[in-house]
N, CA, C and O atoms as CSV, one atom per row, in Angstrom:
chain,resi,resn,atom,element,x,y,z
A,1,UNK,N,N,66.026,-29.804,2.452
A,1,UNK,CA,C,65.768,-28.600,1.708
A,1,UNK,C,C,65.166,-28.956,0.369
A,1,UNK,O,O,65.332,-30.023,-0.222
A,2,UNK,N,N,64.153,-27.510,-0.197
A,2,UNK,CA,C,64.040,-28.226,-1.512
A,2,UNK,C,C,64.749,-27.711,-2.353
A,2,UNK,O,O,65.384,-26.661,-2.264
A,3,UNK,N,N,64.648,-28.654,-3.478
A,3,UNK,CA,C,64.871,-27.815,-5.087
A,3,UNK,C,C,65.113,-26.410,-5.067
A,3,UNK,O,O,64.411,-26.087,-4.108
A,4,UNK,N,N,65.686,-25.257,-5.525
A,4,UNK,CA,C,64.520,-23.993,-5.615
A,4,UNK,C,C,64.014,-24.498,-7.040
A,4,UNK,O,O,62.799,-24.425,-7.227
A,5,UNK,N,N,64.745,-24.960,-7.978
A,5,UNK,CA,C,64.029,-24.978,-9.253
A,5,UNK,C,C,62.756,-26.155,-9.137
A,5,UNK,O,O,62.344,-26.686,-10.169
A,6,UNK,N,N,62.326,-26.418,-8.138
A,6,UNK,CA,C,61.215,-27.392,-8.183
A,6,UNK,C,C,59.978,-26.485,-8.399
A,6,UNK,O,O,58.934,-27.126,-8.519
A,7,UNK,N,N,59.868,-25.270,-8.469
A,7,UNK,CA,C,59.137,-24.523,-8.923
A,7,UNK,C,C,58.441,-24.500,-10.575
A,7,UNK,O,O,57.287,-24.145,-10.814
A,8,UNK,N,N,58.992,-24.757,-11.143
A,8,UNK,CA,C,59.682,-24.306,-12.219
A,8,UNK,C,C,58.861,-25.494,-12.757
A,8,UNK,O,O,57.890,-25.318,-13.493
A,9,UNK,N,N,59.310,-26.776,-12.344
A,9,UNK,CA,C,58.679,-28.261,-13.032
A,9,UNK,C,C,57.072,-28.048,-13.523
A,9,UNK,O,O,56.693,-28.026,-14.695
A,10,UNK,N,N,56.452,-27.936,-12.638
A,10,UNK,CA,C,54.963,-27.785,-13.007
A,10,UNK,C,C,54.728,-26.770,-13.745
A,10,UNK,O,O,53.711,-26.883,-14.428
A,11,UNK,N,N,55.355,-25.731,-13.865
A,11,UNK,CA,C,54.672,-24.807,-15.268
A,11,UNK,C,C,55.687,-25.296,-16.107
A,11,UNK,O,O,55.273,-24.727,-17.118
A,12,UNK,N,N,56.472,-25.768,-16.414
A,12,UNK,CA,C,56.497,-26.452,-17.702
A,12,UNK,C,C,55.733,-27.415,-17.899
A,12,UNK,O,O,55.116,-27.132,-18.926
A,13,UNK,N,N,55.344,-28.564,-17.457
A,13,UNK,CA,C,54.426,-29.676,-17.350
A,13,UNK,C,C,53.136,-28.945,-18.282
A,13,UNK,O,O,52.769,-29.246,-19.418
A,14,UNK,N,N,52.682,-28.036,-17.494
A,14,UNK,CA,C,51.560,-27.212,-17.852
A,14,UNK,C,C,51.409,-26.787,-19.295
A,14,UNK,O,O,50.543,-27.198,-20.067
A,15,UNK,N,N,52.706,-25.592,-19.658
A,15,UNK,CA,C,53.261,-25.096,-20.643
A,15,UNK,C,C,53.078,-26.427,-22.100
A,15,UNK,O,O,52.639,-26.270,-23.239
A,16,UNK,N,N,53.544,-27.481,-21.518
A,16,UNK,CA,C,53.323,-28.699,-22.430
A,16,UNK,C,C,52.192,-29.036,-22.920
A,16,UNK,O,O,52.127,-30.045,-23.623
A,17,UNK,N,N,51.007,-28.229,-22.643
A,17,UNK,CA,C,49.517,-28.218,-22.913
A,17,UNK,C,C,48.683,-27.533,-23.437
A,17,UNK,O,O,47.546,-27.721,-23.872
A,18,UNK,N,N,49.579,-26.434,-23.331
A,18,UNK,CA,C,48.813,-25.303,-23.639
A,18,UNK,C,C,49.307,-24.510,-24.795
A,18,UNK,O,O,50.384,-24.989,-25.148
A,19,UNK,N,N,48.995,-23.586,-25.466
A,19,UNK,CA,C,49.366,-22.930,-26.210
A,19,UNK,C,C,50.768,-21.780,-25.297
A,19,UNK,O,O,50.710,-21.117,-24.261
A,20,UNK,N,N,51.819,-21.996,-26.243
A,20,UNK,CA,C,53.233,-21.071,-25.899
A,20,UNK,C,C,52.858,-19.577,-25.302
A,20,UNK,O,O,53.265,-19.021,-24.281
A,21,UNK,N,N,52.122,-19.224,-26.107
A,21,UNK,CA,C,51.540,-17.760,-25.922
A,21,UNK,C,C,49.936,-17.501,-25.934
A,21,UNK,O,O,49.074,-17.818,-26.753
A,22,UNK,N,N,49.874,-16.729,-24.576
A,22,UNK,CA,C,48.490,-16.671,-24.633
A,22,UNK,C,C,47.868,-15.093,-25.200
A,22,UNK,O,O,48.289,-13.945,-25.060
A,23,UNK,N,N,47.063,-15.485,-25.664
A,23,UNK,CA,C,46.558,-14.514,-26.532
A,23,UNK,C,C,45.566,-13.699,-25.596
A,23,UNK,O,O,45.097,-14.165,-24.557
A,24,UNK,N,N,45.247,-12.163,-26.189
A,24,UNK,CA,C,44.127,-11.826,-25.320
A,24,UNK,C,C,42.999,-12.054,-25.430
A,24,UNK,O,O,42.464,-11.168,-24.765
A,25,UNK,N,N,42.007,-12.862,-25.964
A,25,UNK,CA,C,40.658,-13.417,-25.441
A,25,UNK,C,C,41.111,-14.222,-24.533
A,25,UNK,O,O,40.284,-14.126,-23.626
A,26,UNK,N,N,42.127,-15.154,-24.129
A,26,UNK,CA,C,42.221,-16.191,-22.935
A,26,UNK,C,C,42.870,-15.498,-22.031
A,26,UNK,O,O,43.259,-16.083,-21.019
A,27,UNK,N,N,43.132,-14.052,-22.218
A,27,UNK,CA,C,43.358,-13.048,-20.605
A,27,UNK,C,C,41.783,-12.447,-20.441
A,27,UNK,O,O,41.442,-12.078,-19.317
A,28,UNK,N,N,40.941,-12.362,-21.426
A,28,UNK,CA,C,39.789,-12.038,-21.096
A,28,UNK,C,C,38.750,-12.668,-20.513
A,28,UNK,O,O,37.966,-12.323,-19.628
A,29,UNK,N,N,38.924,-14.039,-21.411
A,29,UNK,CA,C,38.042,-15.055,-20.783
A,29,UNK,C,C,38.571,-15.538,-19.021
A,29,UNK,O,O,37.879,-16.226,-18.271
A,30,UNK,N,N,39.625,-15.097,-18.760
A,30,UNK,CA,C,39.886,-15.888,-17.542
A,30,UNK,C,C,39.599,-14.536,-16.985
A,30,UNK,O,O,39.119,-14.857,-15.898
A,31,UNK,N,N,39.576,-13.075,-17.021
A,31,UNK,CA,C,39.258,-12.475,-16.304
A,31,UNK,C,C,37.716,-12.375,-15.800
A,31,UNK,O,O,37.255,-12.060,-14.703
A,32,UNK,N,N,36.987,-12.828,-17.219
A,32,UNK,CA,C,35.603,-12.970,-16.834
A,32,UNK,C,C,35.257,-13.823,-15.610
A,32,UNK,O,O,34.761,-13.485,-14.535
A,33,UNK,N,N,35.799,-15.473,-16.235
A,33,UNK,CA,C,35.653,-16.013,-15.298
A,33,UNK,C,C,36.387,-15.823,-13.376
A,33,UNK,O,O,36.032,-16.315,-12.305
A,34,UNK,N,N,37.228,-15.106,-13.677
A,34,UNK,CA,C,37.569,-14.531,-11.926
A,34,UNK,C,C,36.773,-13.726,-11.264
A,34,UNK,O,O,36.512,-13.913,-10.075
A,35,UNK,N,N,36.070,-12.262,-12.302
A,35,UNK,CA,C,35.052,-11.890,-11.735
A,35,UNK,C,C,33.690,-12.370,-11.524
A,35,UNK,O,O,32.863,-11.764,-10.844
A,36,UNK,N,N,33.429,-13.731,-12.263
A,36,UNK,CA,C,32.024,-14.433,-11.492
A,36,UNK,C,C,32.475,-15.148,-10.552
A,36,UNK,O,O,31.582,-15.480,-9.773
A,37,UNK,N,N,33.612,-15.577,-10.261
A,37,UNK,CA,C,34.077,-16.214,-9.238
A,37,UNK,C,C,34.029,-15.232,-7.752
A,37,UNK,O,O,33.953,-15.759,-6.642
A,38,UNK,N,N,34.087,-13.772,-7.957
A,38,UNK,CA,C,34.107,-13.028,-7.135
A,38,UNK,C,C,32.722,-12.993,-6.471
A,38,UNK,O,O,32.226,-13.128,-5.352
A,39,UNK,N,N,32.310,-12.715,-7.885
A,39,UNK,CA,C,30.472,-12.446,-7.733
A,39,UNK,C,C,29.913,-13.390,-7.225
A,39,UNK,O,O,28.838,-13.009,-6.761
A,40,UNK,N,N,30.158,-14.931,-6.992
A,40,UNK,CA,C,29.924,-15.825,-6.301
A,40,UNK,C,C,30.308,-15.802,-4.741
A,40,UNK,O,O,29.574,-16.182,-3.829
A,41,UNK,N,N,31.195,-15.446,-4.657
A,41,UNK,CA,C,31.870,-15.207,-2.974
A,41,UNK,C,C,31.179,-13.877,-2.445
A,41,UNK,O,O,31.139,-13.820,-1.216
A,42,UNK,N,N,30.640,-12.823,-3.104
A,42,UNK,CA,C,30.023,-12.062,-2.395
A,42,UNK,C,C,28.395,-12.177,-2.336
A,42,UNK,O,O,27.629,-11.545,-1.609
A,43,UNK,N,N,28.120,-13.086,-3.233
A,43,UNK,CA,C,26.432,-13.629,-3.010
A,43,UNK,C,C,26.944,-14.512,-1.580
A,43,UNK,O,O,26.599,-14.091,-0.476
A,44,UNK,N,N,27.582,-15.456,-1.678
A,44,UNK,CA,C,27.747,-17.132,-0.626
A,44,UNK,C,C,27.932,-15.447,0.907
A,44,UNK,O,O,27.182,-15.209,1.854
A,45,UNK,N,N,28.810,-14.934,0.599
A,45,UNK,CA,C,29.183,-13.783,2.213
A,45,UNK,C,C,28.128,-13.321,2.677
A,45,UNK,O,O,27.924,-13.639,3.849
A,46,UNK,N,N,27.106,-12.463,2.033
A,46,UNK,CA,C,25.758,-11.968,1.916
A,46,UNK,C,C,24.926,-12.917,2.495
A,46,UNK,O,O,24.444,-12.769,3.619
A,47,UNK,N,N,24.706,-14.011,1.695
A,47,UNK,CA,C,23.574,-15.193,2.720
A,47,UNK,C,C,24.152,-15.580,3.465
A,47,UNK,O,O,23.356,-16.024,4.293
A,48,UNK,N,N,25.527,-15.809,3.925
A,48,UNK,CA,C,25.230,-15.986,5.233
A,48,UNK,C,C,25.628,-15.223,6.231
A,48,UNK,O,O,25.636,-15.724,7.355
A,49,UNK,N,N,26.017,-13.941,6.063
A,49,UNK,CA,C,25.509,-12.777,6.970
A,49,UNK,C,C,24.418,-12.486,7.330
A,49,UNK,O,O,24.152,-12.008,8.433
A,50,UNK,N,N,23.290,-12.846,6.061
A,50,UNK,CA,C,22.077,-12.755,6.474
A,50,UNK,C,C,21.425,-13.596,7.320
A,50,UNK,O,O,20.432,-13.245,7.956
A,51,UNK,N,N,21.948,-14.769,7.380
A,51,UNK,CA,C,21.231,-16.249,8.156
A,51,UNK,C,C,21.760,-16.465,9.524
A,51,UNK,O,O,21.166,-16.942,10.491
A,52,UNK,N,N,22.972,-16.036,9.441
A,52,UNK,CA,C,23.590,-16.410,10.660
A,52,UNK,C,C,24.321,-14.873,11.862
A,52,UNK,O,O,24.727,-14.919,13.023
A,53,UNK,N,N,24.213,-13.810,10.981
A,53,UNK,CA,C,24.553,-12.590,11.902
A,53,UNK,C,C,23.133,-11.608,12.288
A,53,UNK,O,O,22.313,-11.239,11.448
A,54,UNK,N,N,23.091,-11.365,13.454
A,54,UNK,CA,C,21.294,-10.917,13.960
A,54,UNK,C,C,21.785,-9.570,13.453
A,54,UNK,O,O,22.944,-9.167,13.549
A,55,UNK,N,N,20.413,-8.701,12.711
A,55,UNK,CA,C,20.635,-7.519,12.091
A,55,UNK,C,C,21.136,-6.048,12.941
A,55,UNK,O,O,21.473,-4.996,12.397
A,56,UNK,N,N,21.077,-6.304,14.302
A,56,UNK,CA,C,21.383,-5.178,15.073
A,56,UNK,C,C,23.061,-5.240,15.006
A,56,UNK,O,O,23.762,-4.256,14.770
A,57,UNK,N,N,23.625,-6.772,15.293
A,57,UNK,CA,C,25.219,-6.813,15.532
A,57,UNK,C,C,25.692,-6.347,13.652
A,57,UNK,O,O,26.513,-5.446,13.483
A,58,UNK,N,N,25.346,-6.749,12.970
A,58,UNK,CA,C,25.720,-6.540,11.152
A,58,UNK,C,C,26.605,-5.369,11.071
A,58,UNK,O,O,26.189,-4.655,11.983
A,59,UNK,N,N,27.706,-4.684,10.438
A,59,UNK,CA,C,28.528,-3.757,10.601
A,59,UNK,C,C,27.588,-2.686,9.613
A,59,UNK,O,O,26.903,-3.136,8.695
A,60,UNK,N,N,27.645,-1.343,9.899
A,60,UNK,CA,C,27.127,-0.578,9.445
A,60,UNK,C,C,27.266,-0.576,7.992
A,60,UNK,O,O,26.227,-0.602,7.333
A,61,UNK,N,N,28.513,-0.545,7.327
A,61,UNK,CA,C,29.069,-0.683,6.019
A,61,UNK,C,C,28.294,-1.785,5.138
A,61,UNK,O,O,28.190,-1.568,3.931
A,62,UNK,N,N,27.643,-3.179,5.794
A,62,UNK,CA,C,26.956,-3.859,5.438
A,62,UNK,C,C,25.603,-3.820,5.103
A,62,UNK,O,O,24.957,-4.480,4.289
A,63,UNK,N,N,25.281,-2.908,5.891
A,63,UNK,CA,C,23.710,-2.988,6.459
A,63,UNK,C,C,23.471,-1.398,5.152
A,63,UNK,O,O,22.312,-1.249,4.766
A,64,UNK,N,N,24.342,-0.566,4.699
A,64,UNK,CA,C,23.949,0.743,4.166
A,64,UNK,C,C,24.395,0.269,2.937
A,64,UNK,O,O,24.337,1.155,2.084
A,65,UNK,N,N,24.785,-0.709,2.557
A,65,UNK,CA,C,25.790,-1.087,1.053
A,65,UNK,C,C,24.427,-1.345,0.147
A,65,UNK,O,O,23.624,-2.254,0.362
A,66,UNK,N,N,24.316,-0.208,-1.073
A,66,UNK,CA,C,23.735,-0.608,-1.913
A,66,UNK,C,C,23.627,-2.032,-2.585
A,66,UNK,O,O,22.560,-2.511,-2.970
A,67,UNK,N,N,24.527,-2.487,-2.655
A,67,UNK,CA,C,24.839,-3.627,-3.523
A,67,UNK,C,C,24.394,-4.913,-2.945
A,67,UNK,O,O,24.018,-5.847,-3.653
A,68,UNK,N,N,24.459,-4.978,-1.107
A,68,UNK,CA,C,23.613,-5.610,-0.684
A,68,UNK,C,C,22.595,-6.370,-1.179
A,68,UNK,O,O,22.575,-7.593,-1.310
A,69,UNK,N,N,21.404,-5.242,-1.555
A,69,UNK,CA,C,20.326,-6.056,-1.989
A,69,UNK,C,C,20.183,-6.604,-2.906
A,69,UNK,O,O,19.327,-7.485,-2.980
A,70,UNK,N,N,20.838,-6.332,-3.753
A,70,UNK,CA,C,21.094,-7.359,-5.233
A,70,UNK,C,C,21.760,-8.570,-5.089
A,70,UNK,O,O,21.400,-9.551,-5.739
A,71,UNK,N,N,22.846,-8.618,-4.182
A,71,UNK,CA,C,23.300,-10.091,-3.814
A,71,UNK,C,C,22.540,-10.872,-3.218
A,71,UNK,O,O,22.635,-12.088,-3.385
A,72,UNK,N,N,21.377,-10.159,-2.171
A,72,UNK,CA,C,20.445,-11.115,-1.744
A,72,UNK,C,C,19.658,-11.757,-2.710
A,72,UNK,O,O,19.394,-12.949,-2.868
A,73,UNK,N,N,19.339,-10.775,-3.311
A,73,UNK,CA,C,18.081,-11.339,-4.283
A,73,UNK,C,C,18.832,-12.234,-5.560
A,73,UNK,O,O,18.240,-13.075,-6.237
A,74,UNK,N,N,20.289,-11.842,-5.720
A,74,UNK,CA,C,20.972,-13.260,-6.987
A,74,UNK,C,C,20.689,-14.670,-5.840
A,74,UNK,O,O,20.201,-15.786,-6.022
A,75,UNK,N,N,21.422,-13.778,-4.273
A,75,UNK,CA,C,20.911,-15.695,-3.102
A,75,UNK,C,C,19.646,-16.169,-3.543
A,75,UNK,O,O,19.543,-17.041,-4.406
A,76,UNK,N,N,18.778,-15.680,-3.039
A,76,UNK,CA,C,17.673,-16.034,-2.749
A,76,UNK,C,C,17.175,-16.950,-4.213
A,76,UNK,O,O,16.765,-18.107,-4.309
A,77,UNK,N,N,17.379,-16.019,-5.134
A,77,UNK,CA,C,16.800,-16.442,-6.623
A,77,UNK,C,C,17.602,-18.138,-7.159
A,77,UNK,O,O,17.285,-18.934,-8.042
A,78,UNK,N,N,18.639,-18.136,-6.213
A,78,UNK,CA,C,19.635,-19.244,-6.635
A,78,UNK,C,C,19.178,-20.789,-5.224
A,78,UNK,O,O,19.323,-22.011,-5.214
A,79,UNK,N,N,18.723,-19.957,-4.453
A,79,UNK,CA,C,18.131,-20.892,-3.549
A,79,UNK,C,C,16.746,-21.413,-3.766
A,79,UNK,O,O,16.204,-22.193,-2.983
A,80,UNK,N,N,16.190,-20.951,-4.862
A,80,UNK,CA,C,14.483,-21.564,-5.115
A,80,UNK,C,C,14.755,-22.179,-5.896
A,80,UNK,O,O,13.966,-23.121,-5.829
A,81,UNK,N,N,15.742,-22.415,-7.119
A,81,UNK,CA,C,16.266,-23.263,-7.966
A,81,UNK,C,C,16.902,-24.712,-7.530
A,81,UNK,O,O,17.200,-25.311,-8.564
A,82,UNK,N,N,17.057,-25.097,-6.952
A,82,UNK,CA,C,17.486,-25.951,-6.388
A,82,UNK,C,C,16.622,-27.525,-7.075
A,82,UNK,O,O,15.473,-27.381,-7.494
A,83,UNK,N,N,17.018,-28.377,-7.109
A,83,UNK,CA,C,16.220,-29.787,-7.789
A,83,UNK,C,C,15.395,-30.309,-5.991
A,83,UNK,O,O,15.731,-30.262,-4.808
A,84,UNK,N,N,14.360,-30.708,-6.693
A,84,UNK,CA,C,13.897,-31.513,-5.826
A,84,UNK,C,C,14.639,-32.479,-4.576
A,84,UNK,O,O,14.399,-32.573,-3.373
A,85,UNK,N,N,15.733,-33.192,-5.547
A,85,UNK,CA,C,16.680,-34.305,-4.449
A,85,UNK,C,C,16.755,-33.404,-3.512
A,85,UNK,O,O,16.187,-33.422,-2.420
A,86,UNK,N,N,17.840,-32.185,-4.173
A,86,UNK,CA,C,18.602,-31.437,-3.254
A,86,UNK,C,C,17.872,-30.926,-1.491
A,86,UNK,O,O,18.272,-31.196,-0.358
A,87,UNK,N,N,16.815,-30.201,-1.926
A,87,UNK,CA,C,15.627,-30.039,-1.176
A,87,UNK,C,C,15.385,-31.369,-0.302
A,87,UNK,O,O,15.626,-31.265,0.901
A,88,UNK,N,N,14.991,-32.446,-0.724
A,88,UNK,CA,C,14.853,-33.336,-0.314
A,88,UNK,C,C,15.900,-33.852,1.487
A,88,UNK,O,O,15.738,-34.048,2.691
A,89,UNK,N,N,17.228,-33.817,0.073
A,89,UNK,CA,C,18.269,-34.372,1.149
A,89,UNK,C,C,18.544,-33.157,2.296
A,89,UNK,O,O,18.840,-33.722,3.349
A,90,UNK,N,N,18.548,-31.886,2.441
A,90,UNK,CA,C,18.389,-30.776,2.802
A,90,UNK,C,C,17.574,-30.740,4.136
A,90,UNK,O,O,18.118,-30.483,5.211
A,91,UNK,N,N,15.613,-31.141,3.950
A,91,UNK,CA,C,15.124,-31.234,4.540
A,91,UNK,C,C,15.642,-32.245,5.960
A,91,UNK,O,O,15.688,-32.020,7.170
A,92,UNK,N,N,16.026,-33.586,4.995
A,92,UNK,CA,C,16.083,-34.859,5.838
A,92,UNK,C,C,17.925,-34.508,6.874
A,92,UNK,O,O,18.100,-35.076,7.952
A,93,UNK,N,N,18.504,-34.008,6.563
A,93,UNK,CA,C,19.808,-33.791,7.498
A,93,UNK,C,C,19.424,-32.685,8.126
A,93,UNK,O,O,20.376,-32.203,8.740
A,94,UNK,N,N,18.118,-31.872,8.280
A,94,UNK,CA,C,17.791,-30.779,9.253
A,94,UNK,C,C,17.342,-31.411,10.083
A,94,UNK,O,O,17.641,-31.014,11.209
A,95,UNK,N,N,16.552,-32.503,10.026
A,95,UNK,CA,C,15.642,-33.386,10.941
A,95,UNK,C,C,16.642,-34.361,11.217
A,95,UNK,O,O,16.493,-34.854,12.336
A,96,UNK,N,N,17.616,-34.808,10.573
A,96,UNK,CA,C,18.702,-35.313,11.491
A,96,UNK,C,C,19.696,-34.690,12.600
A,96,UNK,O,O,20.402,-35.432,13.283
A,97,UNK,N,N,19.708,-33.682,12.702
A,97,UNK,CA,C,20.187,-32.650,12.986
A,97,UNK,C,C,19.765,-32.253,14.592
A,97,UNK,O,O,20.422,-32.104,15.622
A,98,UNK,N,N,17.933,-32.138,14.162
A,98,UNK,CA,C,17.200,-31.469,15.169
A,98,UNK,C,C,17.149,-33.135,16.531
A,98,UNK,O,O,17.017,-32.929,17.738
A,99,UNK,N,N,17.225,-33.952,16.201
A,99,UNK,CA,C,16.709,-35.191,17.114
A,99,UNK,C,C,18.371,-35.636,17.562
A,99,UNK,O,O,18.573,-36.594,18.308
């Protein structure tokens, strides 16, 4: 069995680092950062609904969602950015892939 108070260890550990009390810009700033974290998971859902689900099977709710097209186009805009290597190594594990 465990501890129950083995819970408990790591946020103090933590607590030992941080400021006692958190103030509200660091409930704000972490909320910001959760909602780009969101906004990231519904761009990454979007491309690959788009790449990998054929547009007739797509659920209606998907296919009529305004918001849709703006996540494509943050994908898309985030997929031409990419560095050269990346592209590079990209190309070469498709052609490893295909043989």
């Amino acid at each position: 069995m465990t501890d129950p108070g083995s819970g408990a260890r790591p946020g103090s550990a933590v607590a030992a680092f941080v400021a006692p009390v958190v103030s509200l810009r660091d409930r704000l700033a972490g909320a910001t950062l959760g909602a780009g974290r969101i906004g990231l998971g519904a761009v990454l859902l979007v491309l690959v609904f788009e790449g990998i689900v054929p547009v007739h099977l797509q659920p209606q709710a998907f296919t009529r969602s305004r918001l849709r097209p703006v996540l494509s186009r943050a994908g898309a805009a985030g997929l031409t950015t990419r560095p050269p290597e990346i592209e590079a190594l990209i190309d070469t594990l498709a052609r490893e892939d295909r043989s």
